[in-house]
C-alpha positions in Angstrom: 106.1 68.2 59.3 102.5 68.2 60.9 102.4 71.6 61.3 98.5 71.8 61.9 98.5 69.2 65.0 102.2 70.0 66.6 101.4 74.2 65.8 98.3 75.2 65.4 96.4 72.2 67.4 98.5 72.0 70.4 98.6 76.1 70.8 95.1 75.3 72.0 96.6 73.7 74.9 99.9 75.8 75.6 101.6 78.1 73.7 103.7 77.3 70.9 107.1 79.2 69.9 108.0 78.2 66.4 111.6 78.5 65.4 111.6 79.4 61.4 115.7 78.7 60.8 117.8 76.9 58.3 121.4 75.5 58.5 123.2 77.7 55.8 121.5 80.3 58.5 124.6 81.8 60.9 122.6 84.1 63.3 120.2 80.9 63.2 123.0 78.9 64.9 123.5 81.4 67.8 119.4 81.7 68.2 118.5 78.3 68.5 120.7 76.6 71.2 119.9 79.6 73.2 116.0 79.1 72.8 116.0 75.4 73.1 117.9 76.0 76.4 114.7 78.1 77.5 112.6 75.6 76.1 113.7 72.7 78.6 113.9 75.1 81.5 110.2 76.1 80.8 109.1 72.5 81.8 106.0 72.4 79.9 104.8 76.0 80.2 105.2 76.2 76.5 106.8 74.2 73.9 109.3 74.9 71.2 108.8 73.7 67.3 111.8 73.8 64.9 110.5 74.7 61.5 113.4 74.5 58.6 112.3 76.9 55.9 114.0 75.4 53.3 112.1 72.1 53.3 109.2 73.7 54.7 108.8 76.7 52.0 104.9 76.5 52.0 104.4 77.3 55.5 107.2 79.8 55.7 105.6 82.1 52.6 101.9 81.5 54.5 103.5 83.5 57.8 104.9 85.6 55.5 108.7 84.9 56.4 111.8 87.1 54.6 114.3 86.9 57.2 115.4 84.2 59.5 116.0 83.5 62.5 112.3 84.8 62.5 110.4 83.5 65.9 106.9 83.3 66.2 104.4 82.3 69.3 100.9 80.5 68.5 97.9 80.8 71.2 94.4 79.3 70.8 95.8 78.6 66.9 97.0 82.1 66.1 100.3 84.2 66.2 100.2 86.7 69.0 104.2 88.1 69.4 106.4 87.3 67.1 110.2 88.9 66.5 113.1 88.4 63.8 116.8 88.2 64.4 119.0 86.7 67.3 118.3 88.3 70.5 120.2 87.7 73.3 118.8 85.0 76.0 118.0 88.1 78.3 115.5 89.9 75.4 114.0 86.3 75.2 113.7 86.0 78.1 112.0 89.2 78.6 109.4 88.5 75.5 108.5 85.8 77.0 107.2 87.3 80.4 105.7 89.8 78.4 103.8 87.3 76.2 103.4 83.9 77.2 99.7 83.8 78.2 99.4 83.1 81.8 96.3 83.3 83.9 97.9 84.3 86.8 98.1 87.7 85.5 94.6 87.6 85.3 94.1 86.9 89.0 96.8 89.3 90.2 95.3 92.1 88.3 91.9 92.0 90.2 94.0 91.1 93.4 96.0 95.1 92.7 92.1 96.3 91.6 90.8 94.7 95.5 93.8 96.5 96.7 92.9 100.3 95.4 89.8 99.7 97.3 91.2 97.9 100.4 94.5 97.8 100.8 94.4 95.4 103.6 92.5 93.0 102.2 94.2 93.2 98.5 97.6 93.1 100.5 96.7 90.2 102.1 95.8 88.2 99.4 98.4 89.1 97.1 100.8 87.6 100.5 98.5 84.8 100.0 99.0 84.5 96.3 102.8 85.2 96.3 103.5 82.2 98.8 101.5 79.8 96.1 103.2 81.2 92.7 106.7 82.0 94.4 108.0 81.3 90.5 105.9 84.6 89.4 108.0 87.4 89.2 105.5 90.0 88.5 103.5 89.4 91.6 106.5 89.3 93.8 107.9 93.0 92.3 104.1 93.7 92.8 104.2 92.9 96.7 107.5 94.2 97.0 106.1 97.9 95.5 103.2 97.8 98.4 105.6 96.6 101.3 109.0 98.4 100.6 107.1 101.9 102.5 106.9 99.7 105.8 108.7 96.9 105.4 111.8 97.8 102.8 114.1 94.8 104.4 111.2 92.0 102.9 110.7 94.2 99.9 114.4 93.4 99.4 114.2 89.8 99.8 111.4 89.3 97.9 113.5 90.9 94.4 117.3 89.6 95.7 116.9 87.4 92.5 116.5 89.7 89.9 119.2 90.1 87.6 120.4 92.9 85.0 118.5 92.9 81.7 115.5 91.5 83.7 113.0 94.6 82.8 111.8 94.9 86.8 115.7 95.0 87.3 115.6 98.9 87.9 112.9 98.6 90.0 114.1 96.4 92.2 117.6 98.7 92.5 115.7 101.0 94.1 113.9 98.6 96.4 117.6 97.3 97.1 118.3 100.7 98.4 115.7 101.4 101.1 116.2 98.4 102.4 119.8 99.1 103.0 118.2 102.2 104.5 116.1 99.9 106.9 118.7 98.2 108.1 121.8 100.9 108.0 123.7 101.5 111.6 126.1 103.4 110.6 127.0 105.6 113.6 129.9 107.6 113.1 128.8 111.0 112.5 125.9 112.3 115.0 124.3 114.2 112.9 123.8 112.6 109.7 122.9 109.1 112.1 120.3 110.6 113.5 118.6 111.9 110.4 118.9 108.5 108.6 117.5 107.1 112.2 114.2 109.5 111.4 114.0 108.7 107.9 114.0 105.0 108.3 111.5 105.9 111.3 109.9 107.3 108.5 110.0 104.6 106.1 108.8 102.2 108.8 105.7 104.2 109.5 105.1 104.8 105.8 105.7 108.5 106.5 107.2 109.3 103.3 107.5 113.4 104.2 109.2 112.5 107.7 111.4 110.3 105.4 112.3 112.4 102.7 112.5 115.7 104.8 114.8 113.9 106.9 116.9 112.6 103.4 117.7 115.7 102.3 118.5 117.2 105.4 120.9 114.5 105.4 121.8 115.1 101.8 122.8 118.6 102.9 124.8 117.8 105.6 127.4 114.8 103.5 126.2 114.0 100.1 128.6 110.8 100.3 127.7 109.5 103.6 127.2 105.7 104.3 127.8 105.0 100.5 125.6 108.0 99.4 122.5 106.1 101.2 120.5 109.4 101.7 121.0 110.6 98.1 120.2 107.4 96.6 117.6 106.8 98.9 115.8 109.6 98.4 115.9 109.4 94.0 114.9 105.3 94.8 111.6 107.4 96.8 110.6 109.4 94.0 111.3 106.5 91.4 109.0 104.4 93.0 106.3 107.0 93.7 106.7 108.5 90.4 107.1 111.9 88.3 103.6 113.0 88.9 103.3 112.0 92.8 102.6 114.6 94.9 105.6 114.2 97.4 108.1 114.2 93.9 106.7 117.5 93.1 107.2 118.6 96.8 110.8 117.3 97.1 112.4 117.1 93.9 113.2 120.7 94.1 114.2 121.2 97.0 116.4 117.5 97.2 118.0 118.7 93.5 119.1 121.9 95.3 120.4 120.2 98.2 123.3 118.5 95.9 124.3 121.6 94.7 
């Protein structure tokens, strides 16, 4: 094989994943179908390039290969991820988000930067940006983070897709939550209604202390009400904001005593 032109070469144009394999190779068998599948679905976003190790011994000693199925991605002519042994399609799928060079994530990082300093502007044009790259899951997880605290039921929508394995899967749980909260009616007891009637009030208006207040209030009324919505609203809350928020330090304590 050419591996200069059809590796090296063409990795200046898109990335390359090189498949080191060989026949006699049994994980090598369940590997490859699995990334050639990926390799047609990416249409051109990156190419895949066989490479048997047993007639190809020269270049599998220069990239250093002991163990096979071994998987290695060329950019701009050099290896920059590589990993050995059959993953399953959702770890693949996951290394290649994580690696596949992509100058959208470029753009969206100064878009989050505009939005520290002006979160109306930055929040419009990640809108803007999330309409044109709708295929881009990291920008729609990142638009569903700055809308779920007003508008949880489109936070929702925007990560309905995400499936488990998918690394912003947990993430997008808790998103799935609140927007349950948004949208819950559930009537039957007068009491507990009316708090989850504040807290989504709450939610709405970005109020997160009306919200959680009004969560564990709930919590302490009927941990189990409407599927457990308070409780699991409230941990999908601190999740999202984070260990070292200042409403998690305010409410943890006081939502962990409520379940007891």
């Amino acid at each position: 094989m050419d591996f200069q032109n059809e590796v090296l070469t063409k990795s200046k144009e898109v990335p390359v994943i090189v498949d080191f394999w060989a026949p006699w190779c049994g994980p090598c068998q369940f590997l490859g179908p699995v990334i050639e599948e990926l390799a047609r679905e990416a249409n051109g976003k990156w190419e895949l390039v066989k490479v048997n190790t047993d007639e190809n011994q020269a270049i599998s000693t220069e990239y250093g290969i002991r163990g096979i199925p071994a998987v290695k991605m060329f950019y701009d002519g050099n290896v920059v991820a590589e990993f050995t042994g059959a993953l399953p399609r959702h770890q693949i799928e996951r290394w290649l988000e994580e690696h596949i060079p992509d100058e959208r994530k470029t753009a969206l990082s100064e878009i989050l930067k505009l939005y520290q300093t002006d979160a109306v502007k930055g929040l419009t044009k990640l809108k803007s940006f999330v309409e044109d790259n709708p295929d881009f899951q990291e920008a729609r997880v990142g638009l569903a983070r700055r809308l779920v605290f007003t508008d949880a039921t489109e936070a929702a929508l925007l990560v309905e897709d995400i499936k488990p394995g998918n690394r912003y899967y947990e993430t997008a749980q808790h998103i799935h939550v609140l927007g349950k909260l948004a949208q819950c009616d559930q009537n039957d007891n007068p009491t507990l209604a009316e708090k989850l009637t504040i807290a989504k009030e709450g939610l709405k208006e970005n109020d997160l202390d009306k919200t959680l207040q009004a969560l564990i209030e709930g919590v302490m009324v009927d941990k189990k009400y409407c599927d457990e919505l308070p409780r699991k609203s409230a941990i999908a809350i601190f999740n999202l904001l984070g260990p070292d928020h200042e409403l998690t330090k305010k409410y943890r304590k006081k939502f962990d005593m409520a379940l007891y």
